[in-house]
C-alpha positions in Angstrom: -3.1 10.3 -12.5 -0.9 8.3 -9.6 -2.7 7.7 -6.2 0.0 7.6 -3.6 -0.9 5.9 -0.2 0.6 4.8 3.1 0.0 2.7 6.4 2.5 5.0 7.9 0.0 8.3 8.0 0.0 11.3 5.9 2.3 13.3 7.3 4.9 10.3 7.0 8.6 11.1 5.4 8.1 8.3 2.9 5.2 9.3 1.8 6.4 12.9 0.8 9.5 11.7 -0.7 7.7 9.5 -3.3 5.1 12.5 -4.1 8.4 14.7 -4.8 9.5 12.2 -7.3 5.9 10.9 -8.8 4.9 14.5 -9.7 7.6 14.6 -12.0 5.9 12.4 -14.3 2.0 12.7 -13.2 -0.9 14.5 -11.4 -0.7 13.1 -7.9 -3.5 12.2 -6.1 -2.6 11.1 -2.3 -4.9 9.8 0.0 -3.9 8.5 3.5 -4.3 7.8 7.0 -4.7 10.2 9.8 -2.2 8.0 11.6 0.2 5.3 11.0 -1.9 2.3 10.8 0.4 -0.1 10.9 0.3 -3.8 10.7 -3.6 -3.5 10.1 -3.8 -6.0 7.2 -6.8 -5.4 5.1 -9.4 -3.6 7.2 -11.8 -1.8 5.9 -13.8 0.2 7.8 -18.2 -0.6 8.0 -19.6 0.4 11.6 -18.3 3.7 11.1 -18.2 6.7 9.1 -14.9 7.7 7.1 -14.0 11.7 7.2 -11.8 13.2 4.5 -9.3 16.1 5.7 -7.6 18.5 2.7 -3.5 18.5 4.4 -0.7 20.4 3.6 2.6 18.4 3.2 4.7 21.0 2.3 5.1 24.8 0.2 3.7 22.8 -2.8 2.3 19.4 -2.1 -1.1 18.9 -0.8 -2.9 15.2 0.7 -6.0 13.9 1.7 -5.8 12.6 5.1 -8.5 10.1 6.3 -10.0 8.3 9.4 -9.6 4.7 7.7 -7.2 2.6 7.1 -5.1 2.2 4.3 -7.1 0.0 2.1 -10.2 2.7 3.1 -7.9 5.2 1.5 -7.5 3.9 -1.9 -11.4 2.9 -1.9 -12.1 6.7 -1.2 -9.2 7.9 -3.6 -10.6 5.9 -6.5 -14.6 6.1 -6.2 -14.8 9.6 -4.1 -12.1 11.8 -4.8 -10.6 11.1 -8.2 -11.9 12.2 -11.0 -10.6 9.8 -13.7 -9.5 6.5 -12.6 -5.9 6.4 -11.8 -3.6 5.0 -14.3 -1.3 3.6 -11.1 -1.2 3.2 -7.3 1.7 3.4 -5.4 1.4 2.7 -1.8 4.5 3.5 0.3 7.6 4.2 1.0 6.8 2.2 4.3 9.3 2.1 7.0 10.2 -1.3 7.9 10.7 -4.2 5.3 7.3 -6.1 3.9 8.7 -10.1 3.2 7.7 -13.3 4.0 5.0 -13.9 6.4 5.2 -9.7 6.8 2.9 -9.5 3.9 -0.2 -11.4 5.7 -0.2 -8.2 8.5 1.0 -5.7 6.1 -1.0 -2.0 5.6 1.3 -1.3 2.8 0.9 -4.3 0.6 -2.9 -4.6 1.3 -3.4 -1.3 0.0 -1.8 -1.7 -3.3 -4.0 -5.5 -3.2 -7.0 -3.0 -2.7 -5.4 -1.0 -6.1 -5.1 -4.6 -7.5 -8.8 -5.5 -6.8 -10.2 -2.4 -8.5 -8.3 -3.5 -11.7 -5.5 -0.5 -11.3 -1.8 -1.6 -11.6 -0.4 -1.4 -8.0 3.0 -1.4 -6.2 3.7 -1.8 -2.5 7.4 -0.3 -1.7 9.1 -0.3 1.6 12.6 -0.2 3.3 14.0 -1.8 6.7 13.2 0.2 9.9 16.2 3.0 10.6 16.9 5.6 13.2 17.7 7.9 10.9 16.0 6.5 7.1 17.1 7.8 3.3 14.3 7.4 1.9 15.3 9.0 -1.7 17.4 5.9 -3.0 13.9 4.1 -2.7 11.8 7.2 -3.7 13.7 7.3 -7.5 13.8 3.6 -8.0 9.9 3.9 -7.7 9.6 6.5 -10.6 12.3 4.3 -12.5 9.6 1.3 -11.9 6.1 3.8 -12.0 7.6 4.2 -15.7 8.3 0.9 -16.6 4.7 -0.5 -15.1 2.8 2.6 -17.3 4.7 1.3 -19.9 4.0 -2.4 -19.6 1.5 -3.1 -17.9 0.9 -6.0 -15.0 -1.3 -8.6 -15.4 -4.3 -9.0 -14.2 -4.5 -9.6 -10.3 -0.8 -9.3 -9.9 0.6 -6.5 -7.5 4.8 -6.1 -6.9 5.7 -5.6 -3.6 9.3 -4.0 -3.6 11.9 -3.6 -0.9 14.8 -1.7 -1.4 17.9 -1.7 1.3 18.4 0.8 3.7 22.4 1.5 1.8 23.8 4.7 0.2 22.9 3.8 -3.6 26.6 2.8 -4.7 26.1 0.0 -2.0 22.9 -1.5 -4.1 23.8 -4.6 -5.5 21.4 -4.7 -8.1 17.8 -5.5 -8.5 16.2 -9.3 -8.3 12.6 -10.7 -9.1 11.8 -12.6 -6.1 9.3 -15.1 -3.9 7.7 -14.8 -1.5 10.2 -16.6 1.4 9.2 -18.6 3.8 9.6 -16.7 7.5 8.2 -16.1 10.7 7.9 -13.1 13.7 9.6 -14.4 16.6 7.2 -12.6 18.8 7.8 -12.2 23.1 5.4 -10.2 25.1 7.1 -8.1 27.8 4.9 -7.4 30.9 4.8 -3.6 32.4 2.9 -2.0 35.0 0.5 1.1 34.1 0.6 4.1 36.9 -2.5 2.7 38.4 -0.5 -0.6 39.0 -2.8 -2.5 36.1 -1.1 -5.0 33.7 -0.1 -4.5 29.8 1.9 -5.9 27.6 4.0 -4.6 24.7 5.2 -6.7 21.8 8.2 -7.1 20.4 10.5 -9.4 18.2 11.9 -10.1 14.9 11.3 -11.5 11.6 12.8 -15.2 11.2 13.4 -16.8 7.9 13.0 -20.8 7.4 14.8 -21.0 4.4 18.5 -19.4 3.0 17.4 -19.8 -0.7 19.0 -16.6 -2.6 15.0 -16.3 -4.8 13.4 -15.2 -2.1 12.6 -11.4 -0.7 14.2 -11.8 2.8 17.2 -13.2 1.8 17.9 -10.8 -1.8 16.7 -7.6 0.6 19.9 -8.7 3.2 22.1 -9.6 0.8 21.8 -6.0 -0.7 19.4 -6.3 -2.8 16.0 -4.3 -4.2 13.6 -7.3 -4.3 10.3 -7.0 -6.5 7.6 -10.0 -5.9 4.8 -10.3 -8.1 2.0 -11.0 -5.7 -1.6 -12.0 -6.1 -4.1 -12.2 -3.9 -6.0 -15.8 -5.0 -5.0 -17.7 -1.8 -6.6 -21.1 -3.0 -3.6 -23.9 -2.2 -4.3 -25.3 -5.8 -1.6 -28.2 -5.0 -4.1 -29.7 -2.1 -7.3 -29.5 -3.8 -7.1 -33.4 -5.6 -6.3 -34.7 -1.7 -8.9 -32.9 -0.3 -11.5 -34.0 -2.9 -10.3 -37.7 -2.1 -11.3 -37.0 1.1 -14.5 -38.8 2.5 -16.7 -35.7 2.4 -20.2 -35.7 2.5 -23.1 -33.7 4.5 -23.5 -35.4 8.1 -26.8 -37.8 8.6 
């Protein structure tokens, strides 16, 4: 069994396009938002109760849609719904690209970490934001790659996060193991007036990279490139631990 999952809410093109491919190889299980929960890291949900909904997606593919978020949905896909423990999560195919600093706010990646912490092999895939998105060049490289993971393997506490360009798939360059790069959101806040005449503010901006270095995500992904990051989620910054120790720390008199 594959669980599929999304940030970008049941009823989401991506998500339907990878189910069409998937159930060529697997029972689907596929467990998701209400709505697009974008951007919402890894919430969970506690002060609350979670509510399960049976969907239709289309003539032969059915969902679970829930109130939660997207790590919620793979918690209640795994220990609630399932009935053997899936052999791979797939979370995806989210619209807009997941690199660099992305992957901190990202619904998409922190559901296939949530995969990752119940000890199932997980993948987070995603494309850049369109108008008008093809989502089936990303849809079959994510059976090619569901395949080769069933196959293989991924070590323990290790997710990939994939991003595959938003080009007819004879404009592909190729595929590239990446890192994590090194980027930012140039964020602005624009200022609007509500009918009643109260304040709000949208956000907006873009993602900047710090570095040009051809290994990482955000620079493979523009070049033309599918980019695959093995990610894990131990955030200890090993390399400052010694300087730290060496540090004059004790418990205040």
């Amino acid at each position: 069994m594959i669980l599929i999952t999304n940030d970008d809410g049941i009823y989401a093109e991506g998500l339907l396009a990878l189910a069409k491919e998937l159930g060529s190889i697997d029972e689907l299980l596929i467990v998701a938002p209400f709505e697009e929960q974008s951007a919402v890291g890894h919430a969970i949900t506690l002060s609350e109760p979670l509510r399960l909904r049976r969907v239709k997606l289309n003539e032969d593919i059915f969902g679970w849609a829930t109130s939660g978020r997207p790590a919620d949905a793979v918690k209640l896909g795994v220990k609630v719904l399932a009935k053997i423990t899936p052999s791979l999560i797939i979370s995806g195919i989210n619209l807009g690209e997941n690199v660099g600093a992305s992957l901190i706010y990202s619904g998409t990646v922190s559901a296939a970490t949530e995969g990752t912490l119940l000890g199932i092999p997980s993948i987070a895939i995603s494309i850049p934001f369109s108008r008008n998105p093809d989502y089936r060049p990303a849809a079959k490289f994510a059976l090619h790659l569901a395949r080769l993971v069933l196959a293989n393997g991924l070590p323990q506490g290790v997710l990939l996060n994939v991003n595959v360009p938003g080009l007819p798939p004879d404009k592909i360059k190729g595929v590239k193991v990446t890192r994590q790069g090194k980027t930012y959101f140039a964020d602005f806040f624009e200022e609007r007036i509500d009918p009643h005449g109260g304040k709000y503010y949208w956000m907006g901006g873009s993602v900047v990279s710090l570095e040009e270095s051809e290994d990482t995500d955000f620079e493979a992904l523009s070049r033309g490139y599918i980019s695959i990051t093995p990610v894990h989620y131990d955030l200890t910054a090993y390399q400052f631990m010694e300087t730290l120790r060496s540090w004059n720390l004790k418990l205040p008199v």
